[in-house]
ROVOKE-51553 format. One record per residue (C-alpha): residue in one letter; x, y, z. Coordinates in steps of 0.001 Angstrom, whole numbers, padded with zeros to 6 digits. Example, Ala and Ser with C-alpha at 12.3 -4.5 7.8 and 13.67 -1.06 7.14 Angstrom:
% ROVOKE-51553
GUKOL type       x       y       z
GUKOL    A  012300 -004500  007800
GUKOL    S  013670 -001060  007140
//
This chain:
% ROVOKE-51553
GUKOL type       x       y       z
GUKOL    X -006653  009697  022541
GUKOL    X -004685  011697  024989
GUKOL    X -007625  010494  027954
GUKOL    X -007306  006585  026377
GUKOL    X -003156  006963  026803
GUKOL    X -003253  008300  030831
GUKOL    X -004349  004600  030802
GUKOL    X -001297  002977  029438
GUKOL    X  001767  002229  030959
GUKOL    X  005457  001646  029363
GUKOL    X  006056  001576  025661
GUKOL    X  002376  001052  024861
GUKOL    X  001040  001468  021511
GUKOL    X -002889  001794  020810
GUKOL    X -003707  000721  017575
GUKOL    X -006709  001306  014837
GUKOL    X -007226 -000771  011737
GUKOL    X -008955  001796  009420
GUKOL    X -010651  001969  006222
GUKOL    X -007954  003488  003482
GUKOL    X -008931  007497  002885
GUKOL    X -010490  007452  006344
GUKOL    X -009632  010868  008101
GUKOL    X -011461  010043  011156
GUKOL    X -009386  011145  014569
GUKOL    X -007571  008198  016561
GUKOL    X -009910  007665  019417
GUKOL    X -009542  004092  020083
GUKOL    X -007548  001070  019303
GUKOL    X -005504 -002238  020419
GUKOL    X -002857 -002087  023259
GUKOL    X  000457 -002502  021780
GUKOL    X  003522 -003547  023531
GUKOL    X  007477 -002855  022339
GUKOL    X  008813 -005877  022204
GUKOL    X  012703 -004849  020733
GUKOL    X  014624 -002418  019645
GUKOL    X  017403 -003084  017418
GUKOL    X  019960 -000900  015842
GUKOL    X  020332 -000863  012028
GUKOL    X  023029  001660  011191
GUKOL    X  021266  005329  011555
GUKOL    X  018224  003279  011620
GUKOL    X  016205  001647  014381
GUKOL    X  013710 -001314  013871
GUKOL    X  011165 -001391  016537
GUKOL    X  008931 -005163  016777
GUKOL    X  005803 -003675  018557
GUKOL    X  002929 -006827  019767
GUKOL    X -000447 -007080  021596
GUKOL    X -000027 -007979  025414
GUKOL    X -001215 -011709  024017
GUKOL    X  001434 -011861  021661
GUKOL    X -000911 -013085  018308
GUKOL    X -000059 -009975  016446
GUKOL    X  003175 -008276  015546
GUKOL    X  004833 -006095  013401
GUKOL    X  008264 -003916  013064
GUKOL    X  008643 -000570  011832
GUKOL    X  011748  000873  010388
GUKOL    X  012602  004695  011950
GUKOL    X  016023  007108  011029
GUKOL    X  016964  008212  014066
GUKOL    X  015850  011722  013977
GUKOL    X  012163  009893  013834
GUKOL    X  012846  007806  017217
GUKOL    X  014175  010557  018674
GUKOL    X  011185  012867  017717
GUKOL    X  008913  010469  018752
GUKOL    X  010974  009451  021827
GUKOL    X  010663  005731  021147
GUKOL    X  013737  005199  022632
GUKOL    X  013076  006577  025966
GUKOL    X  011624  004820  028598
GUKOL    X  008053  004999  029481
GUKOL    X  007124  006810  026118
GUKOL    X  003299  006399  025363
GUKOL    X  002227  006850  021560
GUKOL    X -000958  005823  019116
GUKOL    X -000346  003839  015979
GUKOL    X -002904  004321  013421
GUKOL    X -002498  002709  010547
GUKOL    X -004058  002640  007392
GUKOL    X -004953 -000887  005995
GUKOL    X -005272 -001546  001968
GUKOL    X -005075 -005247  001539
GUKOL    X -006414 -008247  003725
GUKOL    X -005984 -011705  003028
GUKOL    X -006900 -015056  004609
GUKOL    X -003872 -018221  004451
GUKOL    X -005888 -020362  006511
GUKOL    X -008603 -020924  009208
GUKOL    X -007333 -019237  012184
GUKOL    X -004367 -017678  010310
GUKOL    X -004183 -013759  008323
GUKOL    X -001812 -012029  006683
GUKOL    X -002414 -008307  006840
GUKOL    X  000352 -006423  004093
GUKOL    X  000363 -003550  001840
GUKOL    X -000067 -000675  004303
GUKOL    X -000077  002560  002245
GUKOL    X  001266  004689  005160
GUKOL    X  001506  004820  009486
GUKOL    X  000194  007518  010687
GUKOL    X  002039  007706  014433
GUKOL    X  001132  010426  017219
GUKOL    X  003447  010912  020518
GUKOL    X  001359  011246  023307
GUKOL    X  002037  015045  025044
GUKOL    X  004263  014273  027828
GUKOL    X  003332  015615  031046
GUKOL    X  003655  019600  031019
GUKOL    X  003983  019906  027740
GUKOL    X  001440  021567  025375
GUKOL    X  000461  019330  021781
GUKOL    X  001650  016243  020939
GUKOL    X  004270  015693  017986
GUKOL    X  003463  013908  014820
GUKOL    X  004982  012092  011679
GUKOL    X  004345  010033  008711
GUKOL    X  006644  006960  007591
GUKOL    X  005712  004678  004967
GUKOL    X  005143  001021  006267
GUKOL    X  006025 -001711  003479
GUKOL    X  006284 -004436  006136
GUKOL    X  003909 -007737  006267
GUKOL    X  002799 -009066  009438
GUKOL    X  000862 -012303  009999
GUKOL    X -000826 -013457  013277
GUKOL    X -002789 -016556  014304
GUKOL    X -005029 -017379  017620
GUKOL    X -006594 -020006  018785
GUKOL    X -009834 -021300  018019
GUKOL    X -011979 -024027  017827
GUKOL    X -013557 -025538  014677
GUKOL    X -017044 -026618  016153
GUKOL    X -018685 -030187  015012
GUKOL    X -021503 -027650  014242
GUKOL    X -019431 -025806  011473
GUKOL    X -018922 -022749  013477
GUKOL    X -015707 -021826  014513
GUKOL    X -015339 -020271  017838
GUKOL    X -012093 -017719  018080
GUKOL    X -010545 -017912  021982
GUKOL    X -008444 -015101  021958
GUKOL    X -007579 -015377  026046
GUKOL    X -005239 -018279  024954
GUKOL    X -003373 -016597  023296
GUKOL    X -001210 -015519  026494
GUKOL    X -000996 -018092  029328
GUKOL    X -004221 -018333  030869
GUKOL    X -007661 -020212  030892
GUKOL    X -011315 -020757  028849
GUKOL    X -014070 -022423  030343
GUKOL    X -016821 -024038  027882
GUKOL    X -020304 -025105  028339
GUKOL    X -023770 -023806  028801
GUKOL    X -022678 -021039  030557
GUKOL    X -019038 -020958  030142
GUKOL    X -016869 -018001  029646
GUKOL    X -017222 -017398  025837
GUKOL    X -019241 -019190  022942
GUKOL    X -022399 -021003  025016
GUKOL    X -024867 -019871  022496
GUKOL    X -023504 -022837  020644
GUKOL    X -023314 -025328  023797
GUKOL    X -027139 -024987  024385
GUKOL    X -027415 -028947  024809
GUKOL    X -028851 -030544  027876
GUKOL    X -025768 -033163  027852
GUKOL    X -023760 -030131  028191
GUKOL    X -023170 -029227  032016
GUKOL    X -022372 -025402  032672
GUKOL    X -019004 -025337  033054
GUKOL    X -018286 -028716  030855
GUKOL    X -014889 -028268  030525
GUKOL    X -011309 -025935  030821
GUKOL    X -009314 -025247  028331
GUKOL    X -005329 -024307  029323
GUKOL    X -002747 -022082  027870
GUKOL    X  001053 -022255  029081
GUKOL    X  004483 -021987  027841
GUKOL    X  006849 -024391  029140
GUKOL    X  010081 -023708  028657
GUKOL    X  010341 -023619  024830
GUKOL    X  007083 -023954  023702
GUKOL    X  003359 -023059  023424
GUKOL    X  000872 -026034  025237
GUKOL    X -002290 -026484  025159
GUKOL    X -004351 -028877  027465
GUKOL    X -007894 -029522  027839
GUKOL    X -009695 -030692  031531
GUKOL    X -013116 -032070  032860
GUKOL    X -014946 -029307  034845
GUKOL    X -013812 -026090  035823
GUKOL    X -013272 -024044  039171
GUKOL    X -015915 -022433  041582
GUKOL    X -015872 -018659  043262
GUKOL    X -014839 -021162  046203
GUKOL    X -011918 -023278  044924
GUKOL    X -013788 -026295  044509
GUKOL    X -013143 -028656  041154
GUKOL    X -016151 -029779  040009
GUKOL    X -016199 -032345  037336
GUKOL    X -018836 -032097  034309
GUKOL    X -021730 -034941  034382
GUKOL    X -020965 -036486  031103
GUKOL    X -017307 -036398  031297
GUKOL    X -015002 -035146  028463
GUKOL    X -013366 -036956  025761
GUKOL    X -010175 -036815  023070
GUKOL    X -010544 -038728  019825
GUKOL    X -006745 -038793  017963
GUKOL    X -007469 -040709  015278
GUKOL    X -008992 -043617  016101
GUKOL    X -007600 -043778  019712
GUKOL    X -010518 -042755  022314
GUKOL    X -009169 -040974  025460
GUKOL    X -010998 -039835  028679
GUKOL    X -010021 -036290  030140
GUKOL    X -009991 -036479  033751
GUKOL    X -011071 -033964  036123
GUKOL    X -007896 -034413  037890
GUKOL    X -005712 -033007  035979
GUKOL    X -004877 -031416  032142
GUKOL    X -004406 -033316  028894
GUKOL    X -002451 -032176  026466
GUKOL    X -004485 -031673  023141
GUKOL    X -002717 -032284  019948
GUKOL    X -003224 -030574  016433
GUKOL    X -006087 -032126  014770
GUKOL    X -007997 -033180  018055
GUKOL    X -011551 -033690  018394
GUKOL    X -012967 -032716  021869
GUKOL    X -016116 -034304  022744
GUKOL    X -018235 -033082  025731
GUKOL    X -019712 -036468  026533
GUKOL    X -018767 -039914  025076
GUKOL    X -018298 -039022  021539
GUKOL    X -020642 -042091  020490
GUKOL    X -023441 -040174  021324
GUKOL    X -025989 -040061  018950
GUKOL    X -026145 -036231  019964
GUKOL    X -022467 -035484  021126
GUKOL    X -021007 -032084  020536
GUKOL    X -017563 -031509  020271
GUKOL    X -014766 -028974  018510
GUKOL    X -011770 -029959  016339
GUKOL    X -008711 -028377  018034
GUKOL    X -006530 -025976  016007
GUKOL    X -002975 -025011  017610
GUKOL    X -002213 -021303  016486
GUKOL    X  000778 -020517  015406
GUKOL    X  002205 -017751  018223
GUKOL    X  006040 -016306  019463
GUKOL    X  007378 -017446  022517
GUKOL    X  006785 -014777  024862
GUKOL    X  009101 -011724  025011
GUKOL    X  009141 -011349  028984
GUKOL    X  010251 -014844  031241
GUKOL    X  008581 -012878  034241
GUKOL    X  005110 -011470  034496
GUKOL    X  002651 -010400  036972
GUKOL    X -000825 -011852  037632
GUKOL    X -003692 -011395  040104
GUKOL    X -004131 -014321  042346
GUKOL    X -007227 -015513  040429
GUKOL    X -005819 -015864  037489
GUKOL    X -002492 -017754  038814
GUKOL    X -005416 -019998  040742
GUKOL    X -006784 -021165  037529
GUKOL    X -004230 -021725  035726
GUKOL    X -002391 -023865  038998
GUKOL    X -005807 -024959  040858
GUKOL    X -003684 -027516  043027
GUKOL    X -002580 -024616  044567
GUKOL    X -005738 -022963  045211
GUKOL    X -006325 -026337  046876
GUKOL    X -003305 -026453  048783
GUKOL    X -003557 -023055  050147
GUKOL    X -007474 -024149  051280
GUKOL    X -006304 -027150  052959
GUKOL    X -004211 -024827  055149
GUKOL    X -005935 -022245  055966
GUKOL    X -009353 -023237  055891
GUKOL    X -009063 -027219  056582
GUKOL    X -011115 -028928  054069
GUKOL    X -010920 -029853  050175
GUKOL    X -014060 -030392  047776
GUKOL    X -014349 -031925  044119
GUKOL    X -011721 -033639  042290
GUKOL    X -007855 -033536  043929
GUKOL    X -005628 -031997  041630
GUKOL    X -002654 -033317  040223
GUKOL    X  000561 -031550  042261
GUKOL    X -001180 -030931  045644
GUKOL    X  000931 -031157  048570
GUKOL    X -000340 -031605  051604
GUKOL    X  001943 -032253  055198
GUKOL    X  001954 -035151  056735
GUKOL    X  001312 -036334  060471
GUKOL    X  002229 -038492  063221
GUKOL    X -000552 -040904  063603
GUKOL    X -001666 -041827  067195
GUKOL    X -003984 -044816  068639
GUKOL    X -006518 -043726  070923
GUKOL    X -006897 -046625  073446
GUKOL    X -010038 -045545  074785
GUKOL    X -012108 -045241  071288
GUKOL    X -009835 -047732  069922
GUKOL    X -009338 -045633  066518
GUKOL    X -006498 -043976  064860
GUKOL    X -006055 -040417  065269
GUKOL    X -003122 -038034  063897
GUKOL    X -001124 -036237  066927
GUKOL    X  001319 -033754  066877
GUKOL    X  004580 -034125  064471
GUKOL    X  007742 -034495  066370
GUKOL    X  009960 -032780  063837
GUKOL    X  009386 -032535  060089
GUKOL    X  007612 -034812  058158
GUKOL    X  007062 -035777  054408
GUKOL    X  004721 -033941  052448
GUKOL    X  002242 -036347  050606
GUKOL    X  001468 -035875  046735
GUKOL    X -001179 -036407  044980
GUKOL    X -000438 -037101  041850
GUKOL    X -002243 -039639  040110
GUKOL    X -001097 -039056  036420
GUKOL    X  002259 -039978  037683
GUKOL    X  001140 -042390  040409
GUKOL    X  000599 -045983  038580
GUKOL    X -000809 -047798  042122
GUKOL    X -003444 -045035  043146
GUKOL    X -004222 -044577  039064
GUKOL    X -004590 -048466  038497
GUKOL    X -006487 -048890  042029
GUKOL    X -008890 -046476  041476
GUKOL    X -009879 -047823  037496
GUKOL    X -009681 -051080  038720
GUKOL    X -011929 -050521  041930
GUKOL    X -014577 -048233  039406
GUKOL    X -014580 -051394  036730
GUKOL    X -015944 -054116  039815
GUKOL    X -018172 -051046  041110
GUKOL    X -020460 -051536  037676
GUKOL    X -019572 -055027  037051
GUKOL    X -020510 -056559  040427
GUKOL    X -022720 -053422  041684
GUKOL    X -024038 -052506  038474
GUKOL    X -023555 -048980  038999
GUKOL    X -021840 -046148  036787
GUKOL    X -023187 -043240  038498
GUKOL    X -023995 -042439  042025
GUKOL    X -026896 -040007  041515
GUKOL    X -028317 -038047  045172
GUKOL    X -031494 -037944  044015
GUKOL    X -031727 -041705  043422
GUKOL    X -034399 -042956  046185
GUKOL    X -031636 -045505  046958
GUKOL    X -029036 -043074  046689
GUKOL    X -027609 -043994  050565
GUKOL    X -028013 -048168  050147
GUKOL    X -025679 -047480  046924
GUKOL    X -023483 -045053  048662
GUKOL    X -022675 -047614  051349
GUKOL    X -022210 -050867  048751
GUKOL    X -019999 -048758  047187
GUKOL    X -017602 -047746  049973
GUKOL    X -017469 -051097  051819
GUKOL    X -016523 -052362  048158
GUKOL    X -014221 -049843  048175
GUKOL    X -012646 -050874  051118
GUKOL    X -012767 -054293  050938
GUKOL    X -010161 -053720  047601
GUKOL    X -008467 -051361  049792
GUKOL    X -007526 -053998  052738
GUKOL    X -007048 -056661  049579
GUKOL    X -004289 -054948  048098
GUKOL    X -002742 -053003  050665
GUKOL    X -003648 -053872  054557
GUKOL    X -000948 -056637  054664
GUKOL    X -000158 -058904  058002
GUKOL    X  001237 -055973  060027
GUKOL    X -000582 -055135  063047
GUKOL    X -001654 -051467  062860
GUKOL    X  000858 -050436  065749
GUKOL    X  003397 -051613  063785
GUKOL    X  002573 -050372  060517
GUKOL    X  002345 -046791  062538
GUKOL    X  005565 -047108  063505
GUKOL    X  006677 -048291  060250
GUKOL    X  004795 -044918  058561
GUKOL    X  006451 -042508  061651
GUKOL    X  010031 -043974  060994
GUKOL    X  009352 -043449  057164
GUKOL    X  008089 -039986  057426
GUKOL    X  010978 -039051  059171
GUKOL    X  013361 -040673  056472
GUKOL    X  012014 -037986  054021
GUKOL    X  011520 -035367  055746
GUKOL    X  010452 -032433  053914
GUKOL    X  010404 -034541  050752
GUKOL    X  007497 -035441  048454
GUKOL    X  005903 -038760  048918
GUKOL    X  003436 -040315  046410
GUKOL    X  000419 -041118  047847
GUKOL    X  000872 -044717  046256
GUKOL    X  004642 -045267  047615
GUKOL    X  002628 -045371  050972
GUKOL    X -000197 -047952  049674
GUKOL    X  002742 -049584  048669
GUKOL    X  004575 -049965  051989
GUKOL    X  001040 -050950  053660
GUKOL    X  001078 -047986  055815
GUKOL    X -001670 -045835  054583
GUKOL    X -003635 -043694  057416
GUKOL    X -006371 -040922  057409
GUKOL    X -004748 -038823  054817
GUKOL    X -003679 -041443  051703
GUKOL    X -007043 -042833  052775
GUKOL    X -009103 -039477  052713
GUKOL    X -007281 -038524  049764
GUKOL    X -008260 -041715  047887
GUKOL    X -011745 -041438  049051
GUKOL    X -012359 -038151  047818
GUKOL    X -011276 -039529  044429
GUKOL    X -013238 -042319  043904
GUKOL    X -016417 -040655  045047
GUKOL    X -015945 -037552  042627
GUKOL    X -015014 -039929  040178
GUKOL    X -018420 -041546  040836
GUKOL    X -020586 -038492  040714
GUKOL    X -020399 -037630  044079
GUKOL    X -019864 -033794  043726
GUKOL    X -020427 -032545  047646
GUKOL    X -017694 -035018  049315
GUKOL    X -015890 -033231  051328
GUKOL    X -011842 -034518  053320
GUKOL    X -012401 -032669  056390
GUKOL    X -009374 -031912  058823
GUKOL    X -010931 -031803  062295
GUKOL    X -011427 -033639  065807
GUKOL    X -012813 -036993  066742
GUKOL    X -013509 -036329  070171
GUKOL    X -010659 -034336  071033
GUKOL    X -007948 -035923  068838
GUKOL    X -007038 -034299  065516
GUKOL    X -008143 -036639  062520
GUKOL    X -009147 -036187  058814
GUKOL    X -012666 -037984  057234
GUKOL    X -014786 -037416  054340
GUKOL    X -018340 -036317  055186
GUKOL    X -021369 -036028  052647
GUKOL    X -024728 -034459  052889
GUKOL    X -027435 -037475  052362
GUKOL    X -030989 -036147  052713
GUKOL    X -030075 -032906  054418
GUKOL    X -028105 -034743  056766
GUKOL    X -024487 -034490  057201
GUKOL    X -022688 -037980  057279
GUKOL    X -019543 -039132  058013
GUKOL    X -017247 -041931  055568
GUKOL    X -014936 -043510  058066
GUKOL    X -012461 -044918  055848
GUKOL    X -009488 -045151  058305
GUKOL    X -011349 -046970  061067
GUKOL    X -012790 -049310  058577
GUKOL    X -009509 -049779  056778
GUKOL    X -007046 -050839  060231
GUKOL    X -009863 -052400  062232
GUKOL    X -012630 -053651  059616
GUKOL    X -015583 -052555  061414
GUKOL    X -019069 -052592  060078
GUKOL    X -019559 -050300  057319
GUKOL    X -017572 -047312  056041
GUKOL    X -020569 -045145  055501
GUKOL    X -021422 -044239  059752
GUKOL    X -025295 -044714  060824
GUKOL    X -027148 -040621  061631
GUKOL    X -025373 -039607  064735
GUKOL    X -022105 -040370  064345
GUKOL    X -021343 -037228  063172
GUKOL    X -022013 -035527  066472
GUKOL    X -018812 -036845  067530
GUKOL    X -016613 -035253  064584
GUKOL    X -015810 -031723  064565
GUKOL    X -014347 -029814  061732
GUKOL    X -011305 -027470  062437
GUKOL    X -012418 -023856  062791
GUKOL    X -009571 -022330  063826
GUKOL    X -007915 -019863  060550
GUKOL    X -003888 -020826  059768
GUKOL    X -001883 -024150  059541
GUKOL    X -002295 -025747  062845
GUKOL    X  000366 -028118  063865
//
């Protein structure tokens, strides 16, 4: 025990459920944390809890036994065995653990000294813990203990924990995320299409995701969480399906945390906030791929007409701009543009899906964008020529300064340029299936600008949504060659 305890750090407990009788020597256990101390006369009652917080318990000591065991020093490490007679099941997810016989508790040898103290206190306390789970459509129930701190499960074929039961061809890999956080004053629990690559990317699932409440049917986005609700069922795939899966949702029942500050490594703050995984890639590295996610920021830029290739280009800010958010959950004009704009896309296209391996993949690819942006310059192009809507954007941007501005506040002025665009674009394609779109910051020629670009039978192609927006030129999807004219932004850091 002493080797397991060189591990720990703090007040750490390491606890072992054992059989009653069993003399067996503490050699491994559970990580338990001191959560309070409180002061009861000549007595002390100590609340010890796992780092997640599920299970807890408090244990009365005199003072003589704190101080013996030096519980109330900082930095003491000790092992809790204890020794379990009774075990009892309230409900599904939910156990009450009572009637300890006795706690057998060991103080760790502090450094340079020889043996470690030792003591024996009876326990009569009851503790009860919950975590969260999932009550499978297939009668399983599938226990994910990593929400029960803040933090993140991924489901599906070959998600994080339980794809023995997700072996279904409907099923993508990484179908779906499930999302742990406290806000404030309370536990929530959210549920989102898709998960997060090794490289930052969103990538939706290829059935989508699905809440039934009741009778109430409600599409999960890849774009951002949903909050799931006691009593949910979670369908991967439209739960009509003659061969949907799916899990009822059961909220455990677990503490606020003890601690309002804690430390995490940056991949686990990136999947719990992937807009900012987003954000930082934008940045540094120039480029964003899958589905946006609800909160990015990005900066804005002065926008500049290039006389000679007749285009609009973005040029150097004079001062501080606005920084542009996407947010669609919060954003009623890009949300009702884009499920508007997808709802013509099957009724007058016929399409649902835009599938790369489709031999007509490209024809569909390019009926779709100039429908696309023929909805765009519909609703939002206006009378203004597009000198005057730059200067209209510039003057704006300066106006808020440094503040956020909704992507659709600028639809809604009729000022949009490469990056509302762009950001749109990306959207609607991912939306559509279109999982390797790419908004590129880069050059055209040698003026900064931002495009999407996808990869159509090896090739790489360029969507010219700004161009085709401002000056309605032949179609938003650019013939092979056009790309040799675009160059993406190589150079690491935020370049102004």
């Amino acid at each position: 025990s002493d080797e397991i305890l060189e591990n720990a750090a703090g007040n750490l407990f390491l606890m072992q459920i054992r059989p009653q009788g069993s003399e067996e020597p503490v050699t491994d256990g559970v990580a338990m944390e001191v959560t309070q101390v409180q002061a009861a006369g000549e007595q002390f009652i100590i609340t010890l809890a796992d780092p997640s917080r599920i299970y807890h318990q408090s244990f009365t000591f005199s003072r003589e036994a704190a101080n013996e065991l030096g519980l109330l020093q900082a930095g003491t490490r000790v092992v809790l065995a204890r020794i379990e007679t009774g075990t009892s099941e309230i409900e599904p997810g939910r156990q009450r653990i009572s009637t300890f016989d006795q706690a057998l508790i060991h103080q760790a040898a502090q450094p340079g000294a020889e043996g470690a103290a030792a003591t024996v206190l009876p326990t009569p306390t009851i503790f009860e813990g919950t975590y969260p789970h999932a009550q499978l459509s297939s009668g399983a129930r599938l226990a994910l203990s990593a929400l029960g701190t803040e933090g993140t499960v991924v489901l599906g074929r070959a998600g994080d924990t339980g794809s023995e039961h997700f072996a279904s061809g409907a099923i993508s890999g990484r179908h779906l995320t499930l999302r742990a956080h406290f806000d404030g004053n309370r536990w929530v629990y959210e549920v989102r299409d898709g998960a997060l690559t090794d490289t930052g990317a969103w990538i939706p699932s290829a059935n989508g995701t699905f809440v039934m409440r009741g009778q109430e049917r409600i599409p999960v986005r890849s774009g951002s969480f949903t909050e799931m609700q006691p009593g949910d069922m979670v369908s991967f795939g439209p739960p009509d399906h003659p061969n949907a899966i799916g899990f009822r949702w059961q909220a455990p029942d677990i503490p606020p945390p003890q601690q309002s500050r804690s430390t995490a490594d940056m991949g686990a703050f990136a999947r719990l906030h992937p807009e900012v995984l987003q954000q930082q890639r934008f940045f540094q590295q120039h480029f964003l791929e899958g589905q946006i996610s609800d909160g990015l920021e990005i900066p804005g830029r002065r926008t500049v007409y290039l006389e000679g290739a007749g285009r609009f280009v973005e040029g150097v800010a004079g001062g501080d701009r606005e920084r542009i958010l996407w947010d669609r959950a919060n954003d009623p004009v890009v949300d009702r543009f884009l499920r508007d704009t997808m709802a013509l896309v099957q009724t007058r296209l016929g399409i649902t899906r835009l599938d790369p391996t489709h031999p007509q993949y490209e024809r569909h690819l390019e009926q779709t964008l100039n429908l696309f942006n023929h909805e765009l310059r519909r609703q939002f192009r206006g009378d203004m020529s597009p000198r005057r809507a730059m200067a209209q954007l510039d003057a704006f941007a300066s106006e808020h300064a440094g503040q956020r501005v909704r992507v659709g506040d600028v639809l809604h002025l009729r000022i949009p340029f490469c990056r509302h665009l762009t950001l749109l674009t990306q959207a609607f394609l991912v939306d559509l299936g279109v999982r390797d779109v790419r908004m590129q910051r880069g050059y055209l020629g040698a003026e900064a600008h931002v495009y999407n670009e996808v990869t159509i039978g090896g090739q790489r192609r360029i969507i010219e949504i700004t161009d085709a927006f401002w000056n309605n030129r032949g179609s938003v999807l650019t013939q092979p060659g056009a790309e040799l004219v675009y160059t993406a932004e190589q150079r690491s850091g935020e370049i102004r």
